[in-house]
FIFI-549245 format. One record per residue (C-alpha): residue number from 0; x, y, z. Coordinates in steps of 0.1 Angstrom, whole numbers, plus 2048, in hexadecimal, padded with zeros to 3 digits. Example, Ala and Ser with C-alpha at 12.3 -4.5 7.8 and 13.67 -1.06 7.14 Angstrom:
2
FIDO    n    u    v    w
FIDO    0  87B  7D3  84E
FIDO    1  889  7F5  847
This chain:
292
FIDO    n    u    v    w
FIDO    0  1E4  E95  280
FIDO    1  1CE  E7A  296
FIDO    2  1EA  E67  2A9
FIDO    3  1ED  E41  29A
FIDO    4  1D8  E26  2B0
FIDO    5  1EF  E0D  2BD
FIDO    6  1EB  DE8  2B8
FIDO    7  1F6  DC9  2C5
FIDO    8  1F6  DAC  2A4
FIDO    9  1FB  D8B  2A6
FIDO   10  21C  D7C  294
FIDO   11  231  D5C  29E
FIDO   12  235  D59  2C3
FIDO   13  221  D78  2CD
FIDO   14  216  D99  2BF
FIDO   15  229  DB6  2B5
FIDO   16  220  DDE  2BA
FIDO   17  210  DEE  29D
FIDO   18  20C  E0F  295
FIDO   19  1ED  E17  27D
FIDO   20  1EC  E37  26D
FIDO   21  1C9  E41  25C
FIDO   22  1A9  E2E  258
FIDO   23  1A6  E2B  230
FIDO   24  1A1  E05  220
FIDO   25  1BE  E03  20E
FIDO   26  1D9  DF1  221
FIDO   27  1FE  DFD  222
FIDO   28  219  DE9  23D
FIDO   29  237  DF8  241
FIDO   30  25A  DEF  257
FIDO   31  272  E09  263
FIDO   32  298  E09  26A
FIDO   33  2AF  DF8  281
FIDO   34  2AE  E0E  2A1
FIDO   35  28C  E1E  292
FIDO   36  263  E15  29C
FIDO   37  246  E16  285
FIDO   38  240  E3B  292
FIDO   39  25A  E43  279
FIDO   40  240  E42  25D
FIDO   41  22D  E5B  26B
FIDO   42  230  E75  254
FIDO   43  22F  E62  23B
FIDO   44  20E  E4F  242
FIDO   45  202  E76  246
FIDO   46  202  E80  223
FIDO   47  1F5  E5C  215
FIDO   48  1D3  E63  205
FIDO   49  1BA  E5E  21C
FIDO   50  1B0  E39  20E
FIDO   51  1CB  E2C  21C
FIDO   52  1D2  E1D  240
FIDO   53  1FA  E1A  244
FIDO   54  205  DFE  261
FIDO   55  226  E03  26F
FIDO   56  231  DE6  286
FIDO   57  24C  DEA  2A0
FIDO   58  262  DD1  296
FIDO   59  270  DB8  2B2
FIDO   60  285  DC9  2CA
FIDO   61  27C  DEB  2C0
FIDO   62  25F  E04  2CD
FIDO   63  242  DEF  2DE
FIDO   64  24F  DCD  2CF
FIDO   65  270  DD4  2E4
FIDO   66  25F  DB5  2FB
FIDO   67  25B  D9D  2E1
FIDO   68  273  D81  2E1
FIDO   69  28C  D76  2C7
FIDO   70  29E  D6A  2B6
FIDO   71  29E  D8A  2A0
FIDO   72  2AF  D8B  27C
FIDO   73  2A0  D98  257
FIDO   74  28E  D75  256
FIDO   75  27C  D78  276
FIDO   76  274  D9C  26D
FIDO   77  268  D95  24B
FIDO   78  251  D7A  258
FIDO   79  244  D8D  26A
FIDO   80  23A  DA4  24F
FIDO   81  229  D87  240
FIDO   82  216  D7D  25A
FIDO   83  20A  DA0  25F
FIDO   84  200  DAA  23D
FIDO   85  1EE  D85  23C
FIDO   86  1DB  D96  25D
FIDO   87  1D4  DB8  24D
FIDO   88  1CC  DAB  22A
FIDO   89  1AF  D97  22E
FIDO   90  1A7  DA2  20D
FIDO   91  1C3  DA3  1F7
FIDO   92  1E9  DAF  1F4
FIDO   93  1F7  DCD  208
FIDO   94  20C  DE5  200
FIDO   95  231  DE2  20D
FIDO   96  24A  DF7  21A
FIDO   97  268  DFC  231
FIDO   98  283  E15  234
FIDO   99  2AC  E0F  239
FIDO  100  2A9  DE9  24C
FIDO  101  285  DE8  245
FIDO  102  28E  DE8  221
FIDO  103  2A5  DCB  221
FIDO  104  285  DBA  239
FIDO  105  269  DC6  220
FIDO  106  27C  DB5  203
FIDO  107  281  D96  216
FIDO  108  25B  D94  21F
FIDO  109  252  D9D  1F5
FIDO  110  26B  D82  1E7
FIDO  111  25D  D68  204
FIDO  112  238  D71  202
FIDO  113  22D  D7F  1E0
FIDO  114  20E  D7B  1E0
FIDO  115  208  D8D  203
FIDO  116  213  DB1  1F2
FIDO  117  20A  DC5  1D2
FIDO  118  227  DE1  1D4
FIDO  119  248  DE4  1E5
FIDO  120  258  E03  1ED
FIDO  121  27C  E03  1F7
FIDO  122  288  E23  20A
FIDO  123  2AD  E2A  20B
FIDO  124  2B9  E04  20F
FIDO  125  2B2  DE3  203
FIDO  126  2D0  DDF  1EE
FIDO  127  2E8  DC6  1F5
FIDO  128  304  DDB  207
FIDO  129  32C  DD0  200
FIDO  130  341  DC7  21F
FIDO  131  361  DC2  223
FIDO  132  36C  D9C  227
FIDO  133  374  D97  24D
FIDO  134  367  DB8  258
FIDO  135  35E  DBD  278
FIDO  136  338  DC4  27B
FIDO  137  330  DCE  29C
FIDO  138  351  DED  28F
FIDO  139  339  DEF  26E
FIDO  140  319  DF9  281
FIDO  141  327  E0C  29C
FIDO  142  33B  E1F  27C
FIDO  143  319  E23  266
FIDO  144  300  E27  280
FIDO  145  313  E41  296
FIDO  146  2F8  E56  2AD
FIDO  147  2DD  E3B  2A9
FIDO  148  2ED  E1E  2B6
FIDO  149  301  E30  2D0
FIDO  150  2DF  E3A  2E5
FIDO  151  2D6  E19  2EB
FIDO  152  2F0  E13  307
FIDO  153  2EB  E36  316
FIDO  154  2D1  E40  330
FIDO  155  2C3  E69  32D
FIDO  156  2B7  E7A  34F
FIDO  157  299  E8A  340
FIDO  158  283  E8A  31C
FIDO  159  290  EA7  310
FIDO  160  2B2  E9D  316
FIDO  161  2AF  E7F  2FC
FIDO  162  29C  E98  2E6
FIDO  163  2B7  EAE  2E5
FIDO  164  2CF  E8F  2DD
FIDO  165  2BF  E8B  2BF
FIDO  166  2BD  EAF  2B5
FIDO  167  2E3  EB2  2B5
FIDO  168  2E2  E94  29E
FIDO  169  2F2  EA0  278
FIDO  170  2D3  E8E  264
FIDO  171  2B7  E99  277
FIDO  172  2BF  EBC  290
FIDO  173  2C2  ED0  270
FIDO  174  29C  EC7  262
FIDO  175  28B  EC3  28A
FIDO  176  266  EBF  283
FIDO  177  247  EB3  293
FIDO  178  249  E96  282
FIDO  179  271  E8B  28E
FIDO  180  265  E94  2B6
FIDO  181  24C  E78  2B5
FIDO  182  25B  E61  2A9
FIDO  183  277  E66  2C1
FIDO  184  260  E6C  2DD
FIDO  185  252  E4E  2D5
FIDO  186  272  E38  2DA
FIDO  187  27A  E43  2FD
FIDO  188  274  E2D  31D
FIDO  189  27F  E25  33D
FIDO  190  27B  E38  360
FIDO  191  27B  E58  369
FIDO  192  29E  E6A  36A
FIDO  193  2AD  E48  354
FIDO  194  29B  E48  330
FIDO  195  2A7  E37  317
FIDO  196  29F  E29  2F7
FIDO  197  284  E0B  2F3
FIDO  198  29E  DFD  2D8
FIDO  199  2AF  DDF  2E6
FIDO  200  2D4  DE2  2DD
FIDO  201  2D7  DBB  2D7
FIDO  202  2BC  DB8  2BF
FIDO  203  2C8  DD4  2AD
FIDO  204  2EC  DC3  2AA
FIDO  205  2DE  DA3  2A2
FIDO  206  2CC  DAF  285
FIDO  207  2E9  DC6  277
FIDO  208  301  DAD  276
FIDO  209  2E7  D97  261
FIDO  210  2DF  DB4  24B
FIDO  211  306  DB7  246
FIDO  212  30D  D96  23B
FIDO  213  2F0  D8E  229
FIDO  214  2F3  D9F  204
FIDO  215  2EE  D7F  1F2
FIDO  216  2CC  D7B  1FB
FIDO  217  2C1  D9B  1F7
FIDO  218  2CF  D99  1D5
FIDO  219  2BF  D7A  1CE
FIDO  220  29B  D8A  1E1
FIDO  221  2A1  DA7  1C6
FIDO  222  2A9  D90  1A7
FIDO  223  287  D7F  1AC
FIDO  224  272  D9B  1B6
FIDO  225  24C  D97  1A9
FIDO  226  23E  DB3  1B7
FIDO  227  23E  DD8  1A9
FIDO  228  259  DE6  1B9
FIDO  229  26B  E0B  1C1
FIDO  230  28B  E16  1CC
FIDO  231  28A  E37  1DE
FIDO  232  2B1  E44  1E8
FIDO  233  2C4  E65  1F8
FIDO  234  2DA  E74  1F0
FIDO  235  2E7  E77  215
FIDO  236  2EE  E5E  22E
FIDO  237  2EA  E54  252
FIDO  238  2FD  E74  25E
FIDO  239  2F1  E90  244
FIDO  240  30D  E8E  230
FIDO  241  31D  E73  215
FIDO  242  320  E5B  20C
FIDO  243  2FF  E4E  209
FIDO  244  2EC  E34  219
FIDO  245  2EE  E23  1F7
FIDO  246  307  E2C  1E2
FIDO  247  302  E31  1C0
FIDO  248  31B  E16  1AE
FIDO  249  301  E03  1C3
FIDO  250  2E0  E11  1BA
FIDO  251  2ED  E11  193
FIDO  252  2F6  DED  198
FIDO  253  2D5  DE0  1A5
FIDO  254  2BE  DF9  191
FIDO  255  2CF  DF4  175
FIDO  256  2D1  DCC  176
FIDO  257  2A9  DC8  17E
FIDO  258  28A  DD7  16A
FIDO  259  278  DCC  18B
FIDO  260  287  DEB  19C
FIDO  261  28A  E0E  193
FIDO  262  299  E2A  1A8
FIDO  263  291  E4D  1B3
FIDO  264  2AD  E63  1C0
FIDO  265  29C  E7B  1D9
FIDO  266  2B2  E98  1D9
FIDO  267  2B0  EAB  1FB
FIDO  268  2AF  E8F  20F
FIDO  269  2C7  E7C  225
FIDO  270  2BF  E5A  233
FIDO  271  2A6  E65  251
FIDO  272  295  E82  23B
FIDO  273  28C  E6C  21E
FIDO  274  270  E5F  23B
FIDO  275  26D  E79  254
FIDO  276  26F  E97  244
FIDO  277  264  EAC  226
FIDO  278  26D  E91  20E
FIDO  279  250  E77  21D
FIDO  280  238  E8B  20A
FIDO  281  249  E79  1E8
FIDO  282  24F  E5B  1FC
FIDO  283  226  E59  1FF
FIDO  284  222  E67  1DC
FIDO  285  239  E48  1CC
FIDO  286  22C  E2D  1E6
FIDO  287  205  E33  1DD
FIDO  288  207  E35  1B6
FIDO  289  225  E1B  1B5
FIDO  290  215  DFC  1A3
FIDO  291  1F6  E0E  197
């Protein structure tokens, strides 16, 4: 596979890094998780049909947009996302997509721009997620997030030494591909002998916490949704094993409330999989015929 060229787009107060994967006319924009980079739609944008051209922005504070300035939070985000599918779609909607936090992004961007997408395909989030009243959600993410959030404030001495970090992660180590060494090849900076992460720890904070205390407007984003929509969920969550990303008292609730959005268990998947691994092929099966 031809490696995606990298772009520089404009949005508000500067441009973000883009990742564009194929040449095809049909237009496909896509935003990745909360520690993640566009790269992480690589092997999904791989087994689109060849019509399509799949854009994966590095969201602000993440990959090659780790520069761009804040303030970050899903609002900021999902402007973004409008302003870069008005960019890309000269012509008419885009497809929409976005995996774990890009999900909950995605949907914000469909509910506040409509007419700026034709599909939206939610991957393994985008349901409002229950939290404890008073709970302390730095304690939440660091619990949830684990291995993902805990590299940002470490340092490795060499590339293969934050390869093999991620290989001894739960979700990911036991399916290694091609596909899972890019994209975290693709996240590393920093000088020799003290590489790190391009991920910025505070913008990656920032945004949990807003994804953590902001359920009623993603319910009211998914109450109004206009758009032909998918929920694609695993079975497995952020560490291989259960429970879920979103559970599925959750999934039944949303699903079941809301002809706008049906689901799609993919079994064999945990939450990185469903993207990176085997599973993607599906991912780009459902995401090109969804709304057709």
């Amino acid at each position: 596979m031809n490696e995606p060229a990298e772009l520089d787009l404009p949005v508000e107060g500067g441009t973000l890094r883009v990742l564009r994967f194929g040449r095809g006319p049909r237009i496909a924009l896509a935003a990745h998780g909360i520690t993640g980079s566009g790269m992480s739609f690589r092997a999904v944008a791989r087994r689109l049909p060849d019509e399509w051209s799949l854009f994966a922005p590095d969201l602000r504070g993440r990959g090659g947009s780790a520069g761009n300035p804040g303030p970050y939070g899903l609002d900021r985000h999902a402007l973004d996302l409008c302003r870069l599918a008005e960019h890309l779609g000269a012509g008419g909607p885009v497809a929409l997509a976005g995996h774990s936090m890009g999900a909950y992004i995605a949907l914000r961007a469909a509910a506040r721009g409509p007419e700026l997408f034709d599909r939206l395909l939610l991957v393994d989030g985008g349901l409002p997620l229950p939290v404890p009243p008073g709970a302390d959600l730095d304690a939440v993410l660091d619990d949830t997030l684990g291995p993902a959030l805990a590299r940002l404030g470490r340092t490795f001495g060499t590339d293969g030494a934050y390869v093999d970090f991620f290989r001894a992660h739960p979700a990911l180590g036991p399916h290694w591909n091609a596909d899972i060494e890019r994209y975290v090849r693709y996240d590393l900076t920093g000088p020799r002998g003290a590489r790190r992460s391009k991920a910025r720890e505070e913008a990656v904070r920032h945004d949990g916490r807003d994804l953590l205390t902001s359920a009623d407007l993603f319910a009211a984003d998914l109450t109004r949704l206009s758009v032909p929509a998918l929920l694609l969920h695993a079975p497995l969550g952020m560490l291989g094993q259960e429970p879920p990303m979103l559970r599925a008292s959750v999934v039944e609730r949303w699903t079941g409330r809301s002809s706008c959005l049906p689901a799609e268990l993919i079994e064999g998947s945990n939450h990185y999989t469903i993207l990176l691994g085997a599973p993607a092929k599906t991912v780009a099966e459902r995401f090109a015929a969804l709304g057709g």
